[in-house]
ZATORDO-440539 format. One record per residue: residue number from 1; residue in one letter; x, y, z of N, C-alpha, C, O, CB in turn. Coordinates in steps of 0.1 Angstrom, whole numbers, plus 5000, padded with zeros to 4 digits. Each point is the difference from the previous one (the first is absolute). Glycine has a CB too. Layout:
<recs>
REC seq type n.xx n.yy n.zz ca.xx ca.yy ca.zz c.xx c.yy c.zz o.xx o.yy o.zz cb.xx cb.yy cb.zz
REC NUM    A    X    Y    Z     X     Y     Z    X    Y    Z    X    Y    Z     X     Y     Z
...
</recs>
This chain:
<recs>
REC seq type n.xx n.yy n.zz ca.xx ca.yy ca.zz c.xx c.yy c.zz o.xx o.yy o.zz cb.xx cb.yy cb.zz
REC   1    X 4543 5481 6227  4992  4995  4989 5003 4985 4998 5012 4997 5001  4989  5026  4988
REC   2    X 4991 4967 5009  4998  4988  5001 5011 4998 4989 5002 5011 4995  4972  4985  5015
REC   3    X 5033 4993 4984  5006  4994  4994 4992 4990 4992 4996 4990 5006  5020  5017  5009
REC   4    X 4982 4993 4973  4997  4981  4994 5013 4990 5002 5012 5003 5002  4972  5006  4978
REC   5    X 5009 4978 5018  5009  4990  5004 5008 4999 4990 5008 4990 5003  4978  5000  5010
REC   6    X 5016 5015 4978  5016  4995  4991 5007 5013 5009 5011 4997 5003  4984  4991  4964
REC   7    X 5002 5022 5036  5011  5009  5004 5004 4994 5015 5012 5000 5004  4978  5023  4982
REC   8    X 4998 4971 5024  5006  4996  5011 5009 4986 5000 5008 4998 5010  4971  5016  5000
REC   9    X 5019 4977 4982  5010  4992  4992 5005 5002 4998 5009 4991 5000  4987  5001  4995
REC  10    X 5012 5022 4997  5012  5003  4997 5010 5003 5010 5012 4997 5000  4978  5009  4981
REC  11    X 5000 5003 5031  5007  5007  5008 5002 4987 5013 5010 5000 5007  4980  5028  4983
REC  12    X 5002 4965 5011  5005  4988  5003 5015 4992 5001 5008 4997 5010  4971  5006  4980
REC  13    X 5021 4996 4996  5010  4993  4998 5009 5006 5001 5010 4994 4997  4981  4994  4994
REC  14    X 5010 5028 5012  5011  5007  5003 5003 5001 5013 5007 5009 5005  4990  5001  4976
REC  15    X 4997 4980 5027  5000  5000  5015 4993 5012 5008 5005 5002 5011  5016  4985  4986
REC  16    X 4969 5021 5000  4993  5007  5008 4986 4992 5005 4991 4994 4994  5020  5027  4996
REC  17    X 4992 4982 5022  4990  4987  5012 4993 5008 4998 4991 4995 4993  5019  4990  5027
REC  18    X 4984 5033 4983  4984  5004  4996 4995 4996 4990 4988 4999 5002  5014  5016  5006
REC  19    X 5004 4982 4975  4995  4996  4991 4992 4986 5007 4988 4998 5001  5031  5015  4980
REC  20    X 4993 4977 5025  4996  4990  5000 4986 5002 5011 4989 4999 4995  5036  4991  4997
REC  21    X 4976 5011 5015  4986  5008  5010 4989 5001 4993 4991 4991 4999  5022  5025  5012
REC  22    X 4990 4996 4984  4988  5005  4988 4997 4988 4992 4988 4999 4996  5021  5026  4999
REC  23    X 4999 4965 5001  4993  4991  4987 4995 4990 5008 4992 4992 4994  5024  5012  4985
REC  24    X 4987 4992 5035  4993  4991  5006 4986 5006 5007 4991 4993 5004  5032  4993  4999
REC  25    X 4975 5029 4997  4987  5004  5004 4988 4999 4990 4988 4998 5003  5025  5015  5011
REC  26    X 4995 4990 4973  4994  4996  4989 4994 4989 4991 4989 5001 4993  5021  5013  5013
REC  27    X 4998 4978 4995  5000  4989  4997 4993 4987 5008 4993 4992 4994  5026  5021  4996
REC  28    X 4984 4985 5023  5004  4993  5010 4983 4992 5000 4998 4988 4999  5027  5030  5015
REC  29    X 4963 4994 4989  4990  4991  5001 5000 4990 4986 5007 4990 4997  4979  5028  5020
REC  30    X 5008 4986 4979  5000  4993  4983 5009 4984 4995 4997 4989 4995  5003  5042  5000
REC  31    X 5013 4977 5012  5003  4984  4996 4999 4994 5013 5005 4988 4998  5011  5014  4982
REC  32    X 4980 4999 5032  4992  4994  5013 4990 4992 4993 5000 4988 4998  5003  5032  5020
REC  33    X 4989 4988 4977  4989  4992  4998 5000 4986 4989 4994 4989 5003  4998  5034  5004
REC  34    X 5018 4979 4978  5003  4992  4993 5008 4987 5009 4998 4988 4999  5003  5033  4982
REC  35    X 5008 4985 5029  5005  4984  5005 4983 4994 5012 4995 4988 5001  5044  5022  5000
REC  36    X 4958 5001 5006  4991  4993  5008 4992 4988 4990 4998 4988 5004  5000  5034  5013
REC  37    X 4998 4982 4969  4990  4993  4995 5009 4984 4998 4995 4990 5003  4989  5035  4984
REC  38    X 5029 4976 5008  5008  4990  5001 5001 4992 5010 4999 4988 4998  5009  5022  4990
REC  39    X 4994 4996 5023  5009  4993  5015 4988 4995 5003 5001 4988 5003  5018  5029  5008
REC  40    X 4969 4988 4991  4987  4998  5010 5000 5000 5016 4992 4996 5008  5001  4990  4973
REC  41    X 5023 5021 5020  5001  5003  5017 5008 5012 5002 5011 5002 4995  4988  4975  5012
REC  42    X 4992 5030 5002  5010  5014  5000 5010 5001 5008 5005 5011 5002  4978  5000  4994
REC  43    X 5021 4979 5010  5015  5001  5003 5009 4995 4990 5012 5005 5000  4981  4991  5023
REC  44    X 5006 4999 4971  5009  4993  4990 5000 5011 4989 5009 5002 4992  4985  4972  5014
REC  45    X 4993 5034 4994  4998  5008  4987 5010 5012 5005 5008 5006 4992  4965  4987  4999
REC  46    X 5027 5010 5025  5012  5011  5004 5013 5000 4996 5007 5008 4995  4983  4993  5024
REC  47    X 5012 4986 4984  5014  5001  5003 5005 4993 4985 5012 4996 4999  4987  5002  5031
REC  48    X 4991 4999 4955  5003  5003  4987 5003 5013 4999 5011 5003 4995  4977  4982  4996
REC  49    X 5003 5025 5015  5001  5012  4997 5012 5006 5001 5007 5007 4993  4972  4994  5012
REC  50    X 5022 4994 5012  5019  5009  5002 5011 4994 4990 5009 5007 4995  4990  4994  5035
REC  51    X 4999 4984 4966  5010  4997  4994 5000 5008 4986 5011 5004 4994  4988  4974  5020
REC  52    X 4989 5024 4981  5000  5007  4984 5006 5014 4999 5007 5004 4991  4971  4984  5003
REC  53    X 5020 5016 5013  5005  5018  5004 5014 5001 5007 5005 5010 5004  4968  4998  5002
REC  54    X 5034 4978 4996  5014  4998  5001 5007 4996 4994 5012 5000 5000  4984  4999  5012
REC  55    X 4994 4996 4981  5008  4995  4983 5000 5012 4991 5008 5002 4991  4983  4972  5008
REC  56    X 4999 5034 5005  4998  5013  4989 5011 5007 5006 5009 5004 4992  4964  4998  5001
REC  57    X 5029 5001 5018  5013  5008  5005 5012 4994 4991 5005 5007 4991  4986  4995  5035
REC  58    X 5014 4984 4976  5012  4998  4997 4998 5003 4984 5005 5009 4994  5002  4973  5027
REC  59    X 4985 5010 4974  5001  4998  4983 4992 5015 4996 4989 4996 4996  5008  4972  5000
REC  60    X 5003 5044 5003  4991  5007  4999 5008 5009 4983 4994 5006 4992  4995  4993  5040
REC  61    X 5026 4999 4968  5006  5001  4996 4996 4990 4984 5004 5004 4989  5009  5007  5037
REC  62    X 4982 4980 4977  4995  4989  4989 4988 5008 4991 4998 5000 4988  5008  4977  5031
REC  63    X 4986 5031 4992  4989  5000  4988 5005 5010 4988 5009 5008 5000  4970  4988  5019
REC  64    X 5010 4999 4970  5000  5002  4987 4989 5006 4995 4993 4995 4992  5019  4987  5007
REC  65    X 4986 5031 5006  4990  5007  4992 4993 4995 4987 4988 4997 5000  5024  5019  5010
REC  66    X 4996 4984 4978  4996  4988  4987 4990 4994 5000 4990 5001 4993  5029  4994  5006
REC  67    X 4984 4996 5012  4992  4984  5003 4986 5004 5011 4991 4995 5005  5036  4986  4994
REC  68    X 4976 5026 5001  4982  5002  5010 5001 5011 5008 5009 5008 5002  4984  4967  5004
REC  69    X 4995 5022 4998  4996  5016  5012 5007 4994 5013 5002 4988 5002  4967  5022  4989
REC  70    X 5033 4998 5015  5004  5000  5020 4996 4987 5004 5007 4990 5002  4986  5036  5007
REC  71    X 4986 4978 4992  4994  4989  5010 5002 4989 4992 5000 4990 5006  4983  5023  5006
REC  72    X 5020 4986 4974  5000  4983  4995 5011 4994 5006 5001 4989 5006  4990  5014  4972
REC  73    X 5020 5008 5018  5012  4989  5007 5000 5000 5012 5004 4991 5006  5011  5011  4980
REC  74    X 4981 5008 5018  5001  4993  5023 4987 4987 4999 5000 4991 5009  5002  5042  5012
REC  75    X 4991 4968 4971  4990  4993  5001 5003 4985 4996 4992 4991 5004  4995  5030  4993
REC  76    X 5025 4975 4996  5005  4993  4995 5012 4994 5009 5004 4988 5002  4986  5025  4977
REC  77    X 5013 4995 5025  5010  4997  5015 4993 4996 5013 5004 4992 5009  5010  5024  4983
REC  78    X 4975 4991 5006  4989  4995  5015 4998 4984 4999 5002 4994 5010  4982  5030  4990
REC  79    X 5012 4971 4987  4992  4991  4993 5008 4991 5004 4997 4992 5009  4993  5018  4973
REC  80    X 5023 4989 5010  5016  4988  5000 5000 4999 5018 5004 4988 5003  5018  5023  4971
REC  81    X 4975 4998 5038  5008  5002  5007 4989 4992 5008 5003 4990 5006  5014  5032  4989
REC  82    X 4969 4982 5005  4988  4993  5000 5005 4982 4997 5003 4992 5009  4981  5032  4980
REC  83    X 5015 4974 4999  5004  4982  4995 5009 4998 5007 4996 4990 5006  5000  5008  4972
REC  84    X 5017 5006 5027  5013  5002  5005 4992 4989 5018 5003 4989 5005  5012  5045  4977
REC  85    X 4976 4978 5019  4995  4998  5017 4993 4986 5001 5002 4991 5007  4993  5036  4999
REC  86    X 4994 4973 4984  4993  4989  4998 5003 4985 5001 4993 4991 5005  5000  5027  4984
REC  87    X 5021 4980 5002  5003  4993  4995 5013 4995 5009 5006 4990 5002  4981  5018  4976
REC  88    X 5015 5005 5027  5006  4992  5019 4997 4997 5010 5006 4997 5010  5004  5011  4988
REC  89    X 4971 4991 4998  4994  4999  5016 4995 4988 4991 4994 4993 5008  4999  5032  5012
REC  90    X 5006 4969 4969  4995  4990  4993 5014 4993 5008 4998 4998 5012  4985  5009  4961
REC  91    X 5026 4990 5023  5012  4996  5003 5003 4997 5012 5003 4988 5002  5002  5022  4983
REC  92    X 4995 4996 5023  4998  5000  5015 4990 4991 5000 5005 4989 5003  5002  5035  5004
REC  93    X 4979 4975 4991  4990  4992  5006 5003 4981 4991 4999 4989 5005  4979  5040  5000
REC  94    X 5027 4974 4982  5004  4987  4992 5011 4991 5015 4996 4990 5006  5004  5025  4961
REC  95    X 5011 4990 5034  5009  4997  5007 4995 4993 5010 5003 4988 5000  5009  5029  4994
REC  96    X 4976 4991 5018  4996  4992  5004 4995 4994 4999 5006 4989 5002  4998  5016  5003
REC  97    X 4983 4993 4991  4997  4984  4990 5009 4990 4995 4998 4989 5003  4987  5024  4989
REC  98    X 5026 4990 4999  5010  4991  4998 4988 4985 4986 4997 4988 5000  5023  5020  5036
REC  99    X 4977 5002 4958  4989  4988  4988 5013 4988 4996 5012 5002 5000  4966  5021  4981
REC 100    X 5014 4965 5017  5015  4994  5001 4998 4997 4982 5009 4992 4998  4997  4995  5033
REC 101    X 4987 5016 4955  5005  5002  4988 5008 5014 4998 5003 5002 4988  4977  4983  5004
REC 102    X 5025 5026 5015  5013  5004  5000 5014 4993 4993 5008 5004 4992  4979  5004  5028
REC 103    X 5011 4977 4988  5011  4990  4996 4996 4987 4990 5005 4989 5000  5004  5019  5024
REC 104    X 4980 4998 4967  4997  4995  4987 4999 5005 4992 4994 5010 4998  5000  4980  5009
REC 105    X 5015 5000 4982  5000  5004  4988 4989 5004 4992 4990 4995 5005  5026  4992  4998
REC 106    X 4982 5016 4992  4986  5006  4993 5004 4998 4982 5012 5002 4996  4980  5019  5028
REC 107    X 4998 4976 4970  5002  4992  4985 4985 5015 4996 4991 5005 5007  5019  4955  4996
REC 108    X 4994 5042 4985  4993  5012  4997 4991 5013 4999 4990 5004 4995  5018  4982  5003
REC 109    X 5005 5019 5013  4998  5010  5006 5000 5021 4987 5008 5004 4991  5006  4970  5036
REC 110    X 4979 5030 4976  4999  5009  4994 5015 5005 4998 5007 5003 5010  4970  5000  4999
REC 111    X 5030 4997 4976  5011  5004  4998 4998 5018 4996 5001 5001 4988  5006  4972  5005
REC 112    X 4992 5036 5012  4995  5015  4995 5017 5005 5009 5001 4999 5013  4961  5005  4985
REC 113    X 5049 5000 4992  5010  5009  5004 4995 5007 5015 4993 5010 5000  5014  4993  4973
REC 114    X 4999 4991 5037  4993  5009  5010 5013 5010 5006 5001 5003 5012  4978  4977  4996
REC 115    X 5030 5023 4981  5011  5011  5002 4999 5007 4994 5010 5006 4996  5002  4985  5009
REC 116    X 4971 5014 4990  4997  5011  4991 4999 5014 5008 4993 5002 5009  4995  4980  4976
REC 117    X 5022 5031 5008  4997  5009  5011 4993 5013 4998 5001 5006 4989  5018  4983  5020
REC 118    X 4975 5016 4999  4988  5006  4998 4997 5005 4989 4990 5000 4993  5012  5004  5024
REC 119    X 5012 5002 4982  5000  5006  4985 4994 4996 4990 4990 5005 4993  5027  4999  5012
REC 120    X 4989 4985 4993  4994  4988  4991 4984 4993 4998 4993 4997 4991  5032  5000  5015
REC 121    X 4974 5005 5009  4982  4996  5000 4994 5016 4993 4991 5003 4992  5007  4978  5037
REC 122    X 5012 5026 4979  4985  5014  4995 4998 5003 4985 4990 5005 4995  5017  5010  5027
REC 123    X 5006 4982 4969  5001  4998  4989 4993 4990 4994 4998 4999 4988  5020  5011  5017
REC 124    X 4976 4981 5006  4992  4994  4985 4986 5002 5007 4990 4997 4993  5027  4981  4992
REC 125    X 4982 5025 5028  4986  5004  4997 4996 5016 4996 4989 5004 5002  5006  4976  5014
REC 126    X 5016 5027 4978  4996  5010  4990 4992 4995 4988 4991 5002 4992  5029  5010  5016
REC 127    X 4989 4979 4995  4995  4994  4983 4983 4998 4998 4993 5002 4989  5030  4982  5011
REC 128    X 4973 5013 5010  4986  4998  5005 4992 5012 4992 5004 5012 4999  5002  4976  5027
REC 129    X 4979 5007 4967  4989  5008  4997 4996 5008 5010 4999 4996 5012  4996  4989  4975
REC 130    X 5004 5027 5009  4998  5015  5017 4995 4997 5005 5004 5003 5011  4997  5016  4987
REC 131    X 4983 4970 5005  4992  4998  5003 5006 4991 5013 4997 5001 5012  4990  5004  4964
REC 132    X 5025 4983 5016  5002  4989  5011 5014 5007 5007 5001 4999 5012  4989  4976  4974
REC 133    X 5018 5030 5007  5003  5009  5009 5003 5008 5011 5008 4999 5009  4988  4994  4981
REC 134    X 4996 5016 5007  4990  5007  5010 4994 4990 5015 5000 5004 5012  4993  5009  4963
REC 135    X 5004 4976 5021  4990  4992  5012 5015 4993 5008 5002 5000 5012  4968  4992  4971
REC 136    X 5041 5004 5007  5012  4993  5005 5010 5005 5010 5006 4994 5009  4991  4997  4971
REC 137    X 5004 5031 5013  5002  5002  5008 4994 5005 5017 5005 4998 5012  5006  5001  4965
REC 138    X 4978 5006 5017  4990  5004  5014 5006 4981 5013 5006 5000 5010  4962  5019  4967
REC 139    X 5028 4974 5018  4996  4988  5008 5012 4995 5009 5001 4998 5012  4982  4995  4968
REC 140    X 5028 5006 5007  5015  4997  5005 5011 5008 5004 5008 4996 5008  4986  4992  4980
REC 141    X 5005 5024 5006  5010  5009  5004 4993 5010 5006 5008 5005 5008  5006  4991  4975
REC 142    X 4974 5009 5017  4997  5003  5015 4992 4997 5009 4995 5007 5009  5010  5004  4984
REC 143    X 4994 4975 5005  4992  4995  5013 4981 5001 5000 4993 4999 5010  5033  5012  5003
REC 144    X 4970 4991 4978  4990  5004  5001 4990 4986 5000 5007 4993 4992  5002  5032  4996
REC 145    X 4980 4967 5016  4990  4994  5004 4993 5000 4982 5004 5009 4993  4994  4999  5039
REC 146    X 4994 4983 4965  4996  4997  4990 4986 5010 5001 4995 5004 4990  5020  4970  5007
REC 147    X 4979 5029 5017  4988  5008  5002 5004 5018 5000 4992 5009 4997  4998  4967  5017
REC 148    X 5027 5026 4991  5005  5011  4998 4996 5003 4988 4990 5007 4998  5026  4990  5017
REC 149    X 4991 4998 4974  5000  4999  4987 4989 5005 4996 4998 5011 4996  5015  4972  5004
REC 150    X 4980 5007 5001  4981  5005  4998 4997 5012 4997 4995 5006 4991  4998  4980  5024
REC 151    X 5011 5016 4998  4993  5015  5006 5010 5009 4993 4995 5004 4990  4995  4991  5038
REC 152    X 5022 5010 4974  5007  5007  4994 4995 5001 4983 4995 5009 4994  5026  4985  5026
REC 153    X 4980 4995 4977  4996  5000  4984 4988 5005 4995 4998 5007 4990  5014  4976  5009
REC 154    X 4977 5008 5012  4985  5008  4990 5000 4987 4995 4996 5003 4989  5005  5025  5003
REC 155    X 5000 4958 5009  5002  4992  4996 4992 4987 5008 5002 4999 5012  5017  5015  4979
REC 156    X 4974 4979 5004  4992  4990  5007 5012 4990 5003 5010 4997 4993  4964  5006  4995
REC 157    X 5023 4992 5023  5010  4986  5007 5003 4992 4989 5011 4998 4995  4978  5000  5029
REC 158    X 4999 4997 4972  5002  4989  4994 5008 5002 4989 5009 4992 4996  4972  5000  5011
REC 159    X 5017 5023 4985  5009  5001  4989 5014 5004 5004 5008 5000 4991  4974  5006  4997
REC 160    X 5023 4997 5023  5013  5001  5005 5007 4986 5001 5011 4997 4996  4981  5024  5017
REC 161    X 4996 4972 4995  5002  4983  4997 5007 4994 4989 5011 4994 5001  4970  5005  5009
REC 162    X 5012 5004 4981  5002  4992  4987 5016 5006 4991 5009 4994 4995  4959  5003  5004
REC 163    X 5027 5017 5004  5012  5007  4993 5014 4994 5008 5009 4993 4996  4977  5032  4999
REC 164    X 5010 4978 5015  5016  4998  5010 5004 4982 4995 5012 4998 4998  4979  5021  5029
REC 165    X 5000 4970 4972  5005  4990  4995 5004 4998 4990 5008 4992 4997  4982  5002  5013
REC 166    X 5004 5015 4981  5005  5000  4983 5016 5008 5003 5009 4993 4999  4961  5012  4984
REC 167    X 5031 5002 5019  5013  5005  5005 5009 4991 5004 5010 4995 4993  4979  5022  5014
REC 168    X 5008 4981 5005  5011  4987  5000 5001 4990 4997 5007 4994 5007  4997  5013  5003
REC 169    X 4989 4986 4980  5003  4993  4993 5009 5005 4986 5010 4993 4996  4970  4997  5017
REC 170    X 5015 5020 4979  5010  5006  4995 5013 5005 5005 5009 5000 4991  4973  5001  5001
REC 171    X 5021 5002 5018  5009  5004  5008 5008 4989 5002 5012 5000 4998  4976  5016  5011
REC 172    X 5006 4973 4995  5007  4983  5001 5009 5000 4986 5012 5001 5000  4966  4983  5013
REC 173    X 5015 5016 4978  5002  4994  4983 5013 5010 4995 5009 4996 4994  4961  4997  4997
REC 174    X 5028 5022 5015  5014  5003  4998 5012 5000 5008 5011 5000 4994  4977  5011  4995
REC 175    X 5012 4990 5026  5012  4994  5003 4998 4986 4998 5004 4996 5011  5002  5022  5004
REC 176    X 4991 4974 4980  5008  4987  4996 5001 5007 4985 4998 4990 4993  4991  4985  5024
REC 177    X 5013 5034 4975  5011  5003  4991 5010 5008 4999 5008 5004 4992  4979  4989  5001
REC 178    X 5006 5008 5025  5015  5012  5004 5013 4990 5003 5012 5003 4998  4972  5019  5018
REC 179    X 5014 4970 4987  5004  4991  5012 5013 4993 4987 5008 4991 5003  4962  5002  5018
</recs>
């Protein structure tokens, strides 16, 4: 009989590799697809994938029923592990280039706490009207296309447009009073 995913997370983290099996047969396309839409290459989107379901092995013991369903938090681990890849093949390609304001000072530059941790962001865009929300998390925390959005919602572009800017602009105005 199939298992849901808080039971194969539990049994998980008690070190049974069929749980773990079972929750990557389950699971596994789904957040494939969330990093593909991120990565925009399916090699890179693979080998997010192995890394997230190795992190779910080790830390599995972490999750928190409380705080969300299964797929949010693997989805949430896919995501970090996603930016994680991105932002080392950004790095990798900066390096070689070598831009040479690297080694300039820069005179007013966006001061926004950038040692804010997730926690802390998700906490204030709770704070957010359901409306902006809703569009902040769809867009940012799972990856979703501003035309995804659309469609999922029933929602015309343009008004996803507008919402999503009103959002973060509000979103701005409170972490600088998080900050």
């Amino acid at each position: 009989m199939p298992r849901d995913g808080f039971e194969l997370l539990r049994a998980v983290a008690a070190g049974d590799q069929q749980a773990f099996a079972d929750l990557y047969d389950a699971f596994s396309a789904a957040v494939y697809g969330v990093v593909l839409r991120m990565v925009e290459k399916e090699e890179v989107a693979q080998e997010v994938l192995q890394d997230t379901f190795v992190k779910v092995w080790r830390n599995a013991q972490g999750y928190d029923p409380d705080k969300g369903r299964p797929f949010t938090w693997l989805v949430n681990i896919a995501r970090n592990t996603a930016i994680d890849a991105l932002r080392s093949a950004a790095l990798h390609k900066a390096e070689a280039i070598r831009p040479i304001d690297k080694h300039v000072y820069r005179l007013g530059e966006d001061t926004l706490n950038t040692d804010l941790a997730a926690n802390d962001v998700r906490a204030v865009v709770g704070r957010l009207r359901n409306e902006h929300r809703e569009l902040i998390e769809m867009a940012y925390f799972q990856g979703y296309s501003q035309q995804d959005i659309a469609d999922r919602t029933g929602l015309p572009l343009g008004t996803v447009k507008s919402r999503t800017r009103a959002a973060l602009l509000d979103l701005r105005n409170q972490l600088k009073d998080h900050s």
